[in-house]
C-alpha positions in Angstrom: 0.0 0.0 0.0 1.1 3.9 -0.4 0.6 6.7 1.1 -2.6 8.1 0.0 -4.4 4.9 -0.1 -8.1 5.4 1.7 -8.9 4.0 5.0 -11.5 1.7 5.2 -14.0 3.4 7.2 -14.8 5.9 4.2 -12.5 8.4 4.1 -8.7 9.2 5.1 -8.3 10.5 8.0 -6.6 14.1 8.4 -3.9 14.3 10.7 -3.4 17.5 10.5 -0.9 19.2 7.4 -0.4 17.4 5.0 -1.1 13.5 4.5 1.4 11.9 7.0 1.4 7.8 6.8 -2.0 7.6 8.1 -3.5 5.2 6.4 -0.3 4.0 4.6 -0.1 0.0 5.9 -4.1 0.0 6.1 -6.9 1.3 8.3 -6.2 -0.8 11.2 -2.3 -0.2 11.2 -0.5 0.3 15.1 2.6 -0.1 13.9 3.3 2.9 11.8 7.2 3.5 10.0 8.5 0.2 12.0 6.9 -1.1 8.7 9.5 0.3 7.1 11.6 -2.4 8.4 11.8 -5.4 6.0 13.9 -7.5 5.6 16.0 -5.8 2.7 16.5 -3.2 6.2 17.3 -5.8 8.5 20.1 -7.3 6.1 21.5 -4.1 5.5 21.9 -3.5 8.9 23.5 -6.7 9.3 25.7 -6.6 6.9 27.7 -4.1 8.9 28.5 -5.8 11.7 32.2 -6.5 11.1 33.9 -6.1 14.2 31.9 -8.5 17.1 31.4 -6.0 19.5 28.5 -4.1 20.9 27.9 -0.9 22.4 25.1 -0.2 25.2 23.2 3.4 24.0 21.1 3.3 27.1 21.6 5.8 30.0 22.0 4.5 34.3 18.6 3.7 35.1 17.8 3.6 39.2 16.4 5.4 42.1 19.2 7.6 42.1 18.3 8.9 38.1 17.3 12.3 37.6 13.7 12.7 35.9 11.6 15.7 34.8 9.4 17.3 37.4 5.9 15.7 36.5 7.5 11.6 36.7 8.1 9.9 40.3 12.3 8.5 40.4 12.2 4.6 39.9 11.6 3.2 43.5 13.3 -0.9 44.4 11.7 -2.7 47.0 13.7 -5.9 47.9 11.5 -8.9 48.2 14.5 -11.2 49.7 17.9 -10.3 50.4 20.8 -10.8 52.9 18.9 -9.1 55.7 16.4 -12.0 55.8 18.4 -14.4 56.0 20.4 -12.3 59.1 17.1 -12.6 60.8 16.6 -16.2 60.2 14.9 -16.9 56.8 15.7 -20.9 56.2 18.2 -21.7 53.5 17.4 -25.2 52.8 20.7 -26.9 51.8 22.5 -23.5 52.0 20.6 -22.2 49.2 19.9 -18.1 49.5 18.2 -15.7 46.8 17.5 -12.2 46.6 14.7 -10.7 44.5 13.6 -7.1 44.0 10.5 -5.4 42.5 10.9 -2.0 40.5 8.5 0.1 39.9 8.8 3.0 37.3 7.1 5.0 35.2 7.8 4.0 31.6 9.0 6.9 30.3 11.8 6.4 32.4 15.4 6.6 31.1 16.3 5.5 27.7 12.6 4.4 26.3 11.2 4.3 23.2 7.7 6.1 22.9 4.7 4.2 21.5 2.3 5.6 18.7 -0.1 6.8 21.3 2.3 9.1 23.3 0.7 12.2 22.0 -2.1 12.9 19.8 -4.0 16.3 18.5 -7.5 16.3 18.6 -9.9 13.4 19.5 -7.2 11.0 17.5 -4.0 9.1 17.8 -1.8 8.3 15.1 -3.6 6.5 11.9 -7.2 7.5 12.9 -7.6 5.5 16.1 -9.7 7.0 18.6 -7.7 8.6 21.8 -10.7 7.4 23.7 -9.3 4.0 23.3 -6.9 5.4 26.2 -8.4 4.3 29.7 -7.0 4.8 33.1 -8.1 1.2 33.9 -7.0 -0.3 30.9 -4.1 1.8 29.1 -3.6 2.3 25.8 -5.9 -0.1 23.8 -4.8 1.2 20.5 -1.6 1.9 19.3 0.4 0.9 22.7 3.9 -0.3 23.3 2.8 -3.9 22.9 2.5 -2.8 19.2 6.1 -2.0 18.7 7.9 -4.7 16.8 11.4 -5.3 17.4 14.2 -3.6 15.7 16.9 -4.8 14.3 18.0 -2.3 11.3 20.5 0.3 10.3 21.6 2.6 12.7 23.0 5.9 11.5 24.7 8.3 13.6 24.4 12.0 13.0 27.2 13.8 15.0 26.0 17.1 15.7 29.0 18.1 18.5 31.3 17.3 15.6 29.9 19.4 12.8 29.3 22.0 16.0 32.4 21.5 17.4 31.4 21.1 20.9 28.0 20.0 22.9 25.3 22.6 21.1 23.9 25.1 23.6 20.8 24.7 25.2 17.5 25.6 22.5 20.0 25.3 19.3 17.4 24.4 16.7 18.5 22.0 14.1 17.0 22.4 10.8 16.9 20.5 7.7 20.1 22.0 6.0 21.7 21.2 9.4 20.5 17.4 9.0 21.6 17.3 5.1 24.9 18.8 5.9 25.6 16.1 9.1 24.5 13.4 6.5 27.2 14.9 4.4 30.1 15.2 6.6 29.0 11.3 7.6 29.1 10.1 3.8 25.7 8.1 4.4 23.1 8.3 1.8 19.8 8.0 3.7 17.6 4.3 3.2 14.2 3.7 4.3 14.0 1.7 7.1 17.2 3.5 8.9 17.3 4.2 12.7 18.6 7.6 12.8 20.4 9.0 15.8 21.2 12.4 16.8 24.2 13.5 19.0 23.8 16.9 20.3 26.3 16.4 23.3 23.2 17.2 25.7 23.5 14.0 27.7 27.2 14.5 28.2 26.9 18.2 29.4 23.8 18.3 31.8 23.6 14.8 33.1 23.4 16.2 36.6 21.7 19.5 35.6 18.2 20.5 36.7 18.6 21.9 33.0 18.5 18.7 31.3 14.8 18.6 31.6 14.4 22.4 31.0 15.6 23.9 27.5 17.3 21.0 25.2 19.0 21.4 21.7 17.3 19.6 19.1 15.6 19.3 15.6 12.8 21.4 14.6 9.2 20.9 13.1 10.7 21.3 9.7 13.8 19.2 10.3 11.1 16.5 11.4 9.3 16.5 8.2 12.7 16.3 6.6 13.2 13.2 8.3 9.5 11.6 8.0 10.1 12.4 3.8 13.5 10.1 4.2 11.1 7.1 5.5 13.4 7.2 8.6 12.1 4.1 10.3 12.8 5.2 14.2 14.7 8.8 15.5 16.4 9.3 18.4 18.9 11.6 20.6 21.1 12.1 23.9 17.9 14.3 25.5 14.7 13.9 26.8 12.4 14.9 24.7 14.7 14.5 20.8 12.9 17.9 19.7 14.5 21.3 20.5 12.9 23.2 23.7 11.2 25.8 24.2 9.8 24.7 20.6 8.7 28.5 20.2 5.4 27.2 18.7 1.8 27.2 20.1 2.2 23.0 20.6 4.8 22.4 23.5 6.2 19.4 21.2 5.7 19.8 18.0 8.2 17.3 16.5 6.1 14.3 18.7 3.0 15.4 17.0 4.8 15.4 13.3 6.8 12.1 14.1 4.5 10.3 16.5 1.0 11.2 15.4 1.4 11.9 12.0 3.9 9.6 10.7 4.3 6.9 13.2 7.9 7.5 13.4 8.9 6.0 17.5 11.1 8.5 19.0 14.1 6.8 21.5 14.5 9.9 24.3 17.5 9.7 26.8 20.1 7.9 24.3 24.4 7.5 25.2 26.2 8.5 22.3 29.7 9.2 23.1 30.9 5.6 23.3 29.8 5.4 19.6 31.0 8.4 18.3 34.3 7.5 19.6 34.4 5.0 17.3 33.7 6.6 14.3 31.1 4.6 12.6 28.4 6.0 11.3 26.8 3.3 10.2 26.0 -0.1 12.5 23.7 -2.3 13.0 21.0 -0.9 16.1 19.0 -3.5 17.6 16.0 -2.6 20.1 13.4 -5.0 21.5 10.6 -3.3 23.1 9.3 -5.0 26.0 5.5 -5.9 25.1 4.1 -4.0 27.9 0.4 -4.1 27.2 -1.8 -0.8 27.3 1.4 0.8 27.9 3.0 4.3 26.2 6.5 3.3 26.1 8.6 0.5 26.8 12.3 1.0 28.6 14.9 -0.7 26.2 19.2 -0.6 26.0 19.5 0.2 22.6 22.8 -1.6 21.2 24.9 -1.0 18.7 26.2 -4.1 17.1 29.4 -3.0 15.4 
């Protein structure tokens, strides 16, 4: 199917300028540009794995991490440890264990956001009514149980380097900015790619109350840009990928254009040094969502297979 294929209820849906992907894969579609990910993608990506190594691209995730005003830290409770034992507990045959429950909000960390994140209007992405969101039963449309795995070309776009250090906090990055990063990499875009953005945001304000406050990052248009590519999946060393304040009417913009009205998952709160140390560009990236049912977002360590 294309692009401007009808939906099946009677009409294509409008998500808001221009046509998007609604509608693309079919009526019914949760997946959205992970479809993009075939297996001429997945060989690609493979076929760049020449060294045997891998790379973690996920932050430190614990009680300890910093998180944005309006999400609770992660919070461990140990079921068994050493202390019960101390106190008695019976090791039969000298046998001891220690458990823990953690409970988090998913957004936490490195995540990857789920098709209905953000909508506009009484809609998520592809048509699906955001009524199918319930506080007792979570996202029955379009949730992180609908993200398939990813296993794809990753393609790093080193920002600090064309900058020349960490870009200050609200540096917009627009389209040219993306086609002239593409260029200094050598990478001719493909659908189906993963494409990451290094800012240096995550490496300067780790600590910083800032982090969650102003954040450089690409624009609306740089978005489209991207969503024209086919770009399968986009993500960056901040929390929210898109440049803040967005000086528009819509706090987040680029998770309306990518999210809503091209499907494109966003991966928020990535590591990047470690792989622009080494210079690739190009690797294999492999995420595997967890299939958290009703949920918005899944945490995941994105790796780099090299």
């Amino acid at each position: 199917m294309n692009g401007n294929e009808s939906r099946a209820d009677g009409g294509r849906a409008d998500p808001g300028q221009g046509d998007g992907n609604w509608g693309r894969w079919g009526a019914d579609d949760e997946t959205g540009a992970l479809n993009l990910i075939g297996p001429e993608a997945i060989l690609a990506g493979a076929a760049l794995v020449t060294e045997g190594r891998t790379i973690s691209l996920a932050q430190p995730l614990g009680p300890a991490s910093p998180m944005p005003p309006h999400r609770s830290a992660p919070r461990r409770f140990m079921d068994r440890d050493g202390g019960d034992y101390a106190a008695g507990a019976r090791a039969p045959g000298g046998f001891k264990f220690a458990e823990d429950t953690v409970v988090l909000s998913t957004h936490s960390g490195t995540h990857i956001d789920a098709l209905s994140h953000t909508w506009s209007g009484d809609t998520l992405y592809n048509g699906h009514p955001a009524a199918s969101l319930r506080s007792t039963r979570g996202a029955q449309r379009c949730g992180a149980d609908k993200l398939r795995p990813v296993a794809t070309r990753g393609v790093l776009l080193d920002l600090v380097e064309g900058y020349g250090g960490p870009l200050p906090p609200g540096t917009p990055v627009g389209p040219s900015d993306l086609e002239a990063a593409y260029a200094r990499a050598g990478v001719t875009p493909m659908p189906g790619d993963a494409l990451l953005l290094r800012t240096g945001w995550w490496e300067v304000q780790a600590d910083e109350p800032a982090y969650y406050e102003t954040e450089p990052g690409p624009t609306p248009e740089a978005a489209r840009w991207l969503a024209e590519l086919d770009v399968a999946l986009v993500g960056a060393d901040n929390y929210a990928v898109e440049v803040q304040p967005a000086g528009t009417p819509s706090m987040f913009p680029v998770h309306l254009e990518l999210l809503h009205r091209n499907g494109i998952p966003l991966l928020e709160n990535l590591s990047l040094l470690e792989l622009a140390r080494t210079g690739r560009a190009t690797f294999q990236l492999v995420v595997a969502p967890l299939p958290l049912a009703g949920s918005t977002a899944s945490p995941v360590t994105p790796l780099a297979v090299l």
